[in-house]
C-alpha positions in Angstrom: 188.3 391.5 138.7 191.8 392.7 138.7 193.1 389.3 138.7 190.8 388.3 136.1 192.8 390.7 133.8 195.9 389.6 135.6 196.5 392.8 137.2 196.6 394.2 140.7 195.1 396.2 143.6 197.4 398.8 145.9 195.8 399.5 148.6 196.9 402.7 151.0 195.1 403.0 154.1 195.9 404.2 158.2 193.7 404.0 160.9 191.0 406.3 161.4 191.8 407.5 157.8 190.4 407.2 154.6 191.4 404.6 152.2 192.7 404.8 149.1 193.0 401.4 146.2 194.3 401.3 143.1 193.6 398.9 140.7 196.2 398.2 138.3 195.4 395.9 135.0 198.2 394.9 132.1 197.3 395.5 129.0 194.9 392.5 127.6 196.6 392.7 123.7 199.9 394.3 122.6 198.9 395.5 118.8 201.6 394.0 116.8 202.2 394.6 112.9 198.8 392.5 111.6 197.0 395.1 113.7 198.7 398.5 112.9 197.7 397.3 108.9 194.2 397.1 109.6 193.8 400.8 110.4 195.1 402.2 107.0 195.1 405.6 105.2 191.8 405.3 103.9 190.2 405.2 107.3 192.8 408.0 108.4 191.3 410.7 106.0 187.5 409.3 106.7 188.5 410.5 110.9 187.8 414.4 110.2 184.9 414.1 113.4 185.0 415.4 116.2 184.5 413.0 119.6 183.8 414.0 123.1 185.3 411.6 124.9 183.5 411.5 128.9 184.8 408.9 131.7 185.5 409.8 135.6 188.8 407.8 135.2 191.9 409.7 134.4 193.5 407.3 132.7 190.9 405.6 130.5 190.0 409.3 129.7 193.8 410.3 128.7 194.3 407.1 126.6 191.0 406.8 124.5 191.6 410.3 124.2 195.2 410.0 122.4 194.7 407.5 120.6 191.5 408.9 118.9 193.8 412.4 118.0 196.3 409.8 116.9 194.1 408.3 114.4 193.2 412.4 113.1 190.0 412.7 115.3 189.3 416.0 117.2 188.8 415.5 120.6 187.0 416.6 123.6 187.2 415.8 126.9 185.2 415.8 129.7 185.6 414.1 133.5 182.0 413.3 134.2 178.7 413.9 132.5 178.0 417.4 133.8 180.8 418.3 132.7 180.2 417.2 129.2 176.9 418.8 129.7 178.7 422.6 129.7 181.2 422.0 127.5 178.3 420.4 125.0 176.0 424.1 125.6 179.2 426.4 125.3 181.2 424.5 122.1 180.6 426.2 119.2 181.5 423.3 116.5 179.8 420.1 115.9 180.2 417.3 118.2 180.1 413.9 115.8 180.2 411.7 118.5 180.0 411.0 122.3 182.5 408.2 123.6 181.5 407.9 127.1 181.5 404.7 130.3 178.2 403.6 130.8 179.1 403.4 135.1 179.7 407.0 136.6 178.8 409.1 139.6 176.0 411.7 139.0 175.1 411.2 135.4 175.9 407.8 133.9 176.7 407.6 130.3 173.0 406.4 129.3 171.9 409.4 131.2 174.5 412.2 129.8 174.2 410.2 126.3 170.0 411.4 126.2 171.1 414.5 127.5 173.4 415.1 124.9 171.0 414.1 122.1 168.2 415.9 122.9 170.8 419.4 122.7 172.6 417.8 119.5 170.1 415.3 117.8 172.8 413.9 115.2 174.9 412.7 118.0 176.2 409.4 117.5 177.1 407.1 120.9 179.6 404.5 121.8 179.6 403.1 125.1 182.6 401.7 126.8 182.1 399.5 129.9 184.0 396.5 131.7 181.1 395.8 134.3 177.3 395.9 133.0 175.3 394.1 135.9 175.0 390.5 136.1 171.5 389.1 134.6 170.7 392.7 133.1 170.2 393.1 129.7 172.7 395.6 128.2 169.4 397.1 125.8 168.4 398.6 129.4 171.4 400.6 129.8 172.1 401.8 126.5 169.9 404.0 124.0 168.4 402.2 121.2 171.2 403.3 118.2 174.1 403.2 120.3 177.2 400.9 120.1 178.9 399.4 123.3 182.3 398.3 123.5 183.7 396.1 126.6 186.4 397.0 128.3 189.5 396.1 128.2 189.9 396.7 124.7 192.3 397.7 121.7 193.0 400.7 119.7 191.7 399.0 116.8 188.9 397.8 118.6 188.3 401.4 119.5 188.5 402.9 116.0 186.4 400.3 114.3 183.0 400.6 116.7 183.5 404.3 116.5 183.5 404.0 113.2 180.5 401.5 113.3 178.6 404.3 115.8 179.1 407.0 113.1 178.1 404.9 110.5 175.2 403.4 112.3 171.5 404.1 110.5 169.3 404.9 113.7 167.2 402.2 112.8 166.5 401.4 116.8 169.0 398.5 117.1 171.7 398.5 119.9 175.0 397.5 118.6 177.3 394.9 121.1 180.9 393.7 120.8 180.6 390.1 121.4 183.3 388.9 123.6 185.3 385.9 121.4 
């Protein structure tokens, strides 16, 4: 996979030890001017929501996270779904919408997402994933009235199916960016 997105993997490992691998993937599209314009101040004053954002990677977490404030959302985070389980039961505000990665150890985003919604039944999902299972359908992983965005992906790309997920009618349909 890494090579796929022309990237890299470090690995750091001694015998007898445990092993440690990074993988390290370049950025897929550099957002130039054409892209900036699309996000303009009309959709800036519509981003008043608040988003809990929930992925067991550090860096996916940080990024989707900043760039979200950037764009005037209020942001939560949380580094797996029991953690966005407490801070769902203890936050006081509305939470608008749930940004989490379908794959993760002990609750995966499907499973934190029904969680979530049965606590906070206006709760709008976007899914983010770069591996759903070869030959399974992605309807089987997410909730019917959820949105699902592949990874690797923009800011723009970001900002528009979160949009789409907190515009979405729960009308039963699942919502997938189609890879061009």
């Amino acid at each position: 996979m890494p090579t796929k997105y022309n990237g890299h993997i470090l690995a750091d490992c001694e015998l007898d030890k445990r092993a440690a691998f990074k993988i390290r993937l370049t950025q897929a599209h550099i957002a130039g001017d054409e892209d900036r314009d699309e996000w303009n101040q009309e959709n800036a004053a519509d981003a008043k929501q608040t988003v809990l954002v929930v992925d067991d990677d550090n860096e996916v977490r940080g990024l989707v996270a900043k760039g979200l404030r950037m764009r005037g959302y209020t942001i939560l985070t949380a580094a797996n779904g029991l953690q966005a389980l407490q801070l769902t039961e203890c936050h006081p505000g509305r939470i608008d919408a749930l940004v989490t990665d379908v794959n993760m150890p002990y609750l995966g985003g499907p499973e934190v997402a029904n969680r979530l919604t049965a606590i906070r039944p206006q709760l709008k999902v976007l899914y983010m994933s770069g591996c759903v299972p070869e030959g399974r359908d992605v309807t089987e992983l997410v909730a019917l009235g959820s949105v699902l965005l592949r990874k690797p992906f923009t800011l723009n790309e970001l900002c528009r199916k979160l949009q789409e997920a907190l515009d979405h009618k729960d009308d039963g349909e699942v919502l997938v960016q189609r890879q061009g």
